[in-house]
C-alpha positions in Angstrom: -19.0 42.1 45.6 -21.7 43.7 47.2 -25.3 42.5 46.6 -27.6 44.0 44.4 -30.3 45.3 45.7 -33.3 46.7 43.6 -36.7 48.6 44.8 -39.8 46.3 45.1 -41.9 48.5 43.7 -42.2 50.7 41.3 -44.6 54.0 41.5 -45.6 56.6 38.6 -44.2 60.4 40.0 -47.3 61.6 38.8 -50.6 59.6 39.7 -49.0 57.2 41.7 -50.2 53.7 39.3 -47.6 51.0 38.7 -45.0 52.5 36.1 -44.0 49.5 33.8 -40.7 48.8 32.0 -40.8 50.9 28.0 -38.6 48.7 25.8 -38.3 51.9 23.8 -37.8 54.6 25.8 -35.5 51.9 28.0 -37.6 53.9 31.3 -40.2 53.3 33.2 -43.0 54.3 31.8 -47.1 54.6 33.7 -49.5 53.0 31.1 -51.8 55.2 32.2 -50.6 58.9 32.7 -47.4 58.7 30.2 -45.1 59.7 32.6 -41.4 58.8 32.7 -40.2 57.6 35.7 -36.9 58.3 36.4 -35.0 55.1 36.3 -30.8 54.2 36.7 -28.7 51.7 37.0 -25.8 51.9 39.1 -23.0 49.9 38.1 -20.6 50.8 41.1 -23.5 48.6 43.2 -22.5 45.5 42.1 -21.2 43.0 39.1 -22.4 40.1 37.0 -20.8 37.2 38.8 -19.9 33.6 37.8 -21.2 31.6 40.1 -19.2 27.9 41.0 -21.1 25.2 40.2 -19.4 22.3 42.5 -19.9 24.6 45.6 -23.4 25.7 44.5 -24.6 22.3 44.0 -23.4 20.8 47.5 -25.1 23.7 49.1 -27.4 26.1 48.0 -26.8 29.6 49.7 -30.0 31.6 50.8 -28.0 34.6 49.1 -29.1 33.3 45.7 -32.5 32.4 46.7 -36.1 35.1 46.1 -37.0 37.4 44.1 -36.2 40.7 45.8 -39.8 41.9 45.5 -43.1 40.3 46.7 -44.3 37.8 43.5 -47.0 35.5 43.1 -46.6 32.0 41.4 -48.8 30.4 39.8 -49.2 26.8 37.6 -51.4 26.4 34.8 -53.4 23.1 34.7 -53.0 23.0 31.2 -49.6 23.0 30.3 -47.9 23.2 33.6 -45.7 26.4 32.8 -45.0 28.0 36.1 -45.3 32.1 36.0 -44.4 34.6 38.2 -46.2 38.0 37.8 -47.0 41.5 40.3 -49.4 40.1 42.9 -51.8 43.4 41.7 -52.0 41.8 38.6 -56.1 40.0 38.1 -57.7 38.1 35.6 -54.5 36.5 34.6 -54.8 34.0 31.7 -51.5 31.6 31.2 -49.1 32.9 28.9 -48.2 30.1 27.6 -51.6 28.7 26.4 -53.6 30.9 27.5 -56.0 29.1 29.9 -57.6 30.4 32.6 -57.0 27.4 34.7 -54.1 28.7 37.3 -53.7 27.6 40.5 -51.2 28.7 43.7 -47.5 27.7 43.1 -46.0 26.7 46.3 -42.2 25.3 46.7 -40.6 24.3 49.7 -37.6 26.4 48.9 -37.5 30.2 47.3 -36.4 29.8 44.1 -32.6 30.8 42.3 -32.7 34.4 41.7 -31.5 35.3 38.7 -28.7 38.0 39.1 -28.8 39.3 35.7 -30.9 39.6 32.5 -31.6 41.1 29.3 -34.0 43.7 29.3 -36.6 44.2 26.2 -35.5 46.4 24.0 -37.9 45.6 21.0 -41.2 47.3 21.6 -44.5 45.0 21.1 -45.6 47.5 18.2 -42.8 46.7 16.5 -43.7 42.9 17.4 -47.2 43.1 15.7 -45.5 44.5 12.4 -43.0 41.8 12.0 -45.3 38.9 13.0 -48.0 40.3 10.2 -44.7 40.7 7.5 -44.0 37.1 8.9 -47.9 35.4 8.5 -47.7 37.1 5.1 -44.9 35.8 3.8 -46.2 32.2 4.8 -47.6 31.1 1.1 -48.7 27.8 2.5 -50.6 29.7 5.8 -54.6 29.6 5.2 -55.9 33.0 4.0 -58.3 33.6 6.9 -55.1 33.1 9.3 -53.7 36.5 8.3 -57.0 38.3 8.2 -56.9 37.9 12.2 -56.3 40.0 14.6 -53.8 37.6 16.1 -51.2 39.6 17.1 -53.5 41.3 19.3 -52.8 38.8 22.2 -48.4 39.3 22.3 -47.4 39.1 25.2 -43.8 40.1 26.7 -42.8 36.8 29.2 -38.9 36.9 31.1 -37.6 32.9 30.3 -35.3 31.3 32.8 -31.9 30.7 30.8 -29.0 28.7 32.7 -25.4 30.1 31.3 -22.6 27.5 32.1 -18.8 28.0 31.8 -16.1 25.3 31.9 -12.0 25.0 31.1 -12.0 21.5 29.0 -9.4 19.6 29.1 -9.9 16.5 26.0 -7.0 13.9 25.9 -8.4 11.7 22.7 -7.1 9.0 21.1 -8.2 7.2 17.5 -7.5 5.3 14.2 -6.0 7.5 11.6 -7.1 6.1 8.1 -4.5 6.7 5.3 -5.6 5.9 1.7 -3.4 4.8 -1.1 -4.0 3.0 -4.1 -2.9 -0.3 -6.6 -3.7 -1.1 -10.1 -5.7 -4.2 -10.6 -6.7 -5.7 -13.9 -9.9 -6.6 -14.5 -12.7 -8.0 -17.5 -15.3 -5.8 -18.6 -19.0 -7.3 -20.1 -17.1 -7.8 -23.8 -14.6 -10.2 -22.1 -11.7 -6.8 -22.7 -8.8 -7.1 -20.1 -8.6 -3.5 -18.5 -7.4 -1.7 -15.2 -8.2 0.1 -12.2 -7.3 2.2 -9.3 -8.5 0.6 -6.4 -8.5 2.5 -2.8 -7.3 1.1 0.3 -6.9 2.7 4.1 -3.5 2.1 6.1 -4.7 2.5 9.8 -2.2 3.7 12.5 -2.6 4.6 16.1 -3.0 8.6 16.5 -3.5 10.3 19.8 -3.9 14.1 20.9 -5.1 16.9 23.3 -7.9 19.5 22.9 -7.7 22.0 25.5 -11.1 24.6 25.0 -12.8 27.0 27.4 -16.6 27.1 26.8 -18.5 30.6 27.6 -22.1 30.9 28.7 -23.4 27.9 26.9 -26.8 28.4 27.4 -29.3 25.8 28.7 -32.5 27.1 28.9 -35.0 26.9 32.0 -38.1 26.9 30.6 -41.0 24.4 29.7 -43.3 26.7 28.7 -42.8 27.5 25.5 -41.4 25.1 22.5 -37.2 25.1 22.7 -37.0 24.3 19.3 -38.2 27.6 18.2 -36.4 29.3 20.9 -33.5 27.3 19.3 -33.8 29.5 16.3 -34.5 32.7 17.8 -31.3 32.5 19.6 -28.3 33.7 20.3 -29.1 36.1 23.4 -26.2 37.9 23.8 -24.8 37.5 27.2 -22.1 39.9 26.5 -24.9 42.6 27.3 -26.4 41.4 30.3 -27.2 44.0 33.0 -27.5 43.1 36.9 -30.8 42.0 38.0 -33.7 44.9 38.8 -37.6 44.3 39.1 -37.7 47.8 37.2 -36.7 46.1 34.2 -39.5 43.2 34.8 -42.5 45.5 35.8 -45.5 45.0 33.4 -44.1 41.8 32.4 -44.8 38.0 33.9 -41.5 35.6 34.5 -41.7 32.1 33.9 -40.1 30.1 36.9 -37.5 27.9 35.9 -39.0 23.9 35.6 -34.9 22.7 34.2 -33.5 23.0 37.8 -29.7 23.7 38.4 -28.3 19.9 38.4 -30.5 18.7 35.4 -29.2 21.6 33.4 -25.8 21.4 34.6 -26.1 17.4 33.3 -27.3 18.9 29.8 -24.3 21.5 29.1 -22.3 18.5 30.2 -23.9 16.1 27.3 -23.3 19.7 24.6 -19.6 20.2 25.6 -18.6 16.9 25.2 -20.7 16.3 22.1 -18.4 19.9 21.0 -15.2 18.3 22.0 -16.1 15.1 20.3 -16.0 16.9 16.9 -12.9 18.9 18.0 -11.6 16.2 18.6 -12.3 14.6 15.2 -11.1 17.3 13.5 -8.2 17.1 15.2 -7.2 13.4 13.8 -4.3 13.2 11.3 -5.1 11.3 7.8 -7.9 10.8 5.4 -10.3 9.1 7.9 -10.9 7.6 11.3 -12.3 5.2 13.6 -12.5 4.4 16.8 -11.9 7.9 18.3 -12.2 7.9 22.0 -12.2 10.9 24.4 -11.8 11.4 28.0 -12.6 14.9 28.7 -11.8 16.4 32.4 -13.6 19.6 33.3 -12.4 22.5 35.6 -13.3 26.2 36.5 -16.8 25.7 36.6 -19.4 28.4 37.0 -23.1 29.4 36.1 -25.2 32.1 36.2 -29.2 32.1 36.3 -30.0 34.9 33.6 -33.9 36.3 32.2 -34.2 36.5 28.8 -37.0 38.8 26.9 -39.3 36.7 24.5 -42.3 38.4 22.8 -44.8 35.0 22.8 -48.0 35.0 20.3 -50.2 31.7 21.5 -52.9 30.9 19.8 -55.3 28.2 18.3 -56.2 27.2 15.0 -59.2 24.8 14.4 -58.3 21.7 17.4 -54.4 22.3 17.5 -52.3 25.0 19.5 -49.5 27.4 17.8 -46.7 29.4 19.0 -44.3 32.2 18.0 -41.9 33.6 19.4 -39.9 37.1 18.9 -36.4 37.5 20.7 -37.0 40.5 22.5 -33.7 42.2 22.5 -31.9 41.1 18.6 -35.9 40.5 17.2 -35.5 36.9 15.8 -38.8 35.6 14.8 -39.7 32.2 14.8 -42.7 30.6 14.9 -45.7 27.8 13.8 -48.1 28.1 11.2 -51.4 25.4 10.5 -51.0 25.0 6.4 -53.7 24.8 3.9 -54.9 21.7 2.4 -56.3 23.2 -1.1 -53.1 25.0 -1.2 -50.8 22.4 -0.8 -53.4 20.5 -3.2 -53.4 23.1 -5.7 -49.1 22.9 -5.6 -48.9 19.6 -6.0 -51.5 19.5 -8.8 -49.8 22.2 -10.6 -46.7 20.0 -10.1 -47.9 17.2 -11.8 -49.3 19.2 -14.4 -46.3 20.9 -15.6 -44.6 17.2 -15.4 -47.5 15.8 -18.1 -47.3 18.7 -20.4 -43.4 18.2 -20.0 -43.6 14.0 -21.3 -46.1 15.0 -24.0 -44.0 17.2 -25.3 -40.7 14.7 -25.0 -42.9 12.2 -27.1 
């Protein structure tokens, strides 16, 4: 496969400003002048690869390594995410937290580069709209929350993702339980002789195979931002991806990957066995079981280092921090949201209200 190779930078035709990526218009766009740069991707240069892991992991190739364009990397001191943005860029703020308190990044190796990535697609007007519908529909959200101007500080960040394939092979063995049933007499309180089914559980030996292939589990990179709410803005669809281009990440920061290669290979380990574990149980013959063991072997394994768009809203409210997020290609929402004393009060009062009322009337 030949390498893909994308321009470093990316001038407006017209005035000659930095022309940054439109999620609608899928062009690049000048934020200053309007005009549309012309912008293609040419698939005959190159291919989304899988990349062996086994291989990759003994040695690390300088052909995976940078960023194809000139980057500068910063750390926040506040929460440690790590960004990458256009060196022109000044007066940068974290994106994460937004603090002002970045400092110079330095590695001793050039990071993985990503080979491929999903591009924004969902514009950040579109963003504002559905995290207002969102606040609003938050009954338990205070009332001065979603008089702000909140969604005034969206931001568009790339997150590191790892994607991990694997053929599983899952010999298992367990307990099958088998229930069947006898009749016993017994008394009840008036001293009356009656009877009962009572269940017991036969156990044989039982034994099996699960053979699975596992497609771009995902793993994701970043620190940054709160993976539990990424959890639920998920799934990216990797079925999509495009090969990697710094058109699609002008105007937009990255966030460097803190979940390095091994560490994530170790947690999509820990997720396909945890998935062959309840393949595996389903698997066992009977009523119940016990004792089920596996002993899974692993082959045919590959990774890729992809970017995925997030629209990120960070703010605070009184002395805590809240996040939402906004898939940038599908446009999951999820997010946080401080709640209101009085009107969890007010619920809870009405509650016990309607419960009163409810006895009175029962007496």
């Amino acid at each position: 496969m030949s390498e893909y190779t994308a321009l470093e930078k990316h001038s407006c035709v017209a005035c000659g400003a930095q022309a940054e990526w439109h999620p609608e218009k899928q062009q690049l766009v000048c934020p200053y002048c309007h005009t549309v740069s012309p912008f293609e991707v040419d698939a005959a240069t190159g291919e989304i690869r899988e990349i062996p892991l086994v291989a990759t992991l003994r040695e690390m190739s300088d052909e995976l390594r940078g960023w194809k364009a000139d980057k500068k990397t910063v750390r926040c001191q506040s929460c440690n995410a790590v960004s990458v943005f256009d060196p022109e860029r000044v007066g940068q703020n974290c994106e994460f937290c937004g603090s002002p308190a970045l400092v110079d990044y330095e590695e001793i190796k050039a990071p993985i580069r990503p080979e491929s990535l999903l591009q924004f697609k969902v514009s950040q007007t579109m963003v504002r709209d559905e995290i207002r519908k969102w606040y609003a529909s938050k009954w338990f959200a205070p009332g001065k929350l979603k008089s702000k101007a909140l969604v005034d500080t969206v931001r568009g960040v790339y997150l590191p993702y790892w994607t991990f394939d694997a053929d599983a092979d899952c010999p298992w063995t367990a307990e099958s339980g088998y229930y069947y049933y006898t009749t016993e007499s017994y008394k009840d309180s008036n001293g009356q002789t009656k009877t009962r089914q009572v269940r017991h559980t036969r156990w044989q030996p039982s034994a099996g195979r699960v053979q699975h292939f596992f497609d771009d589990q995902p793993i994701p990179g970043t620190r940054g931002v709160d993976t539990r709410l990424l959890a639920q803005i998920e799934p990216f669809p990797t079925e999509e991806l495009v090969p990697y281009d710094t058109s699609y990440l002008s105007g937009f920061v990255v966030e460097h990957y803190q979940v390095v290669l091994i560490e994530a290979a170790e947690q999509s380990r820990q997720r396909m066995e945890q998935s062959l574990y309840r393949m595996c149980a389903s698997e066992v013959p009977g009523d119940t079981h016990r004792n089920l063991q596996i002993s899974p072997t692993f082959s045919r394994q590959t990774f890729k280092h992809i970017l995925t768009p997030v629209w990120l809203l960070t703010y605070n409210y009184g002395p805590k921090t809240f996040q939402v997020l906004v898939n940038g290609y599908t446009g999951s929402i999820a997010g946080e949201y401080p709640k209101s004393f009085w009107k969890i009060f007010l619920l809870i009062l009405a509650i016990l209200t309607v419960i009163a009322v409810v006895i009175l009337l029962s007496e």
